[in-house]
C-alpha positions as CSV (number, residue, x, y, z in Angstrom):
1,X,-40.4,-5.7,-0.4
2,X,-37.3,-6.2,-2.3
3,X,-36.7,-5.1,-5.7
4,X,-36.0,-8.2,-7.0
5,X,-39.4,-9.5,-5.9
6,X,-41.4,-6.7,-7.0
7,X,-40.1,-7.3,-10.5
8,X,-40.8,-10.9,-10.4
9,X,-44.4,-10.0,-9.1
10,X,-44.5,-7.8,-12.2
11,X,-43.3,-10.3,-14.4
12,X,-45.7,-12.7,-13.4
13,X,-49.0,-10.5,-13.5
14,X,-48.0,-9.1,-16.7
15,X,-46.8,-12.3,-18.6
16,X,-43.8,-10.8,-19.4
17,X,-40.4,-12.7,-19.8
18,X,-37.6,-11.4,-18.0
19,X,-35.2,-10.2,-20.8
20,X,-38.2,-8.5,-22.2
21,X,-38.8,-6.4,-18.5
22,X,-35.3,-5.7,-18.8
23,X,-35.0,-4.6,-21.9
24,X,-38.0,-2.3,-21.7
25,X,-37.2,-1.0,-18.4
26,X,-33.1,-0.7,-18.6
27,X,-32.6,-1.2,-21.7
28,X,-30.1,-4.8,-20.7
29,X,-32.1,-7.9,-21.5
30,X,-29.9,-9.4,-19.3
31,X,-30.7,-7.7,-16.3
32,X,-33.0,-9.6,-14.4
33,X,-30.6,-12.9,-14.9
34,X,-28.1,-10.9,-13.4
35,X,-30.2,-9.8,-10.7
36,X,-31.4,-13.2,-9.7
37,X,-27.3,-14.2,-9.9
38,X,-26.9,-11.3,-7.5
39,X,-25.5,-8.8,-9.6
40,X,-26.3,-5.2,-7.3
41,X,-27.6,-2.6,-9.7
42,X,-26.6,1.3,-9.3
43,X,-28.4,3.8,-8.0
44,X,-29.4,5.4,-11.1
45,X,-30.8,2.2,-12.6
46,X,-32.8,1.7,-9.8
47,X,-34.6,4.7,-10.4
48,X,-35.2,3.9,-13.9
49,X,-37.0,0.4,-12.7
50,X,-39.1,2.5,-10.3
51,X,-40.0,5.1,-12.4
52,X,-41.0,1.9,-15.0
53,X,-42.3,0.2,-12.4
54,X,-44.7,2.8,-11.2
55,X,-46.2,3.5,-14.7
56,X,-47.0,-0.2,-15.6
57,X,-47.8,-1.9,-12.8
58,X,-51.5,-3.3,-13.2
59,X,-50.9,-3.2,-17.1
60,X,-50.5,-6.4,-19.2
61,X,-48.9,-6.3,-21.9
């Protein structure tokens, strides 16, 4: 699964608007706007949204 659609599956279960994920996780509210525009994120902040990813998935917030 892309990670683009594994942060849109997050956003969705956790009711979370998109410049708050990417604030939280990358600290760029802009980030998933970009994403979806097709912006190509580096390797470092990928890890940064899996490491986020991996402790909040399943948690609403």
């Amino acid at each position: 699964m892309k990670l683009l659609d594994r942060i849109e599956r997050h956003l969705k279960e956790s009711h979370m608007s998109a410049t708050r994920f990417g604030r939280r996780a990358v600290g760029d509210p802009r980030f998933v706007l970009d994403l979806r525009a097709g912006r190509r994120p580096r390797r470092r902040t990928v890890e940064k949204l899996e490491r986020y990813l991996a402790e909040h998935v399943g948690i609403r917030k």
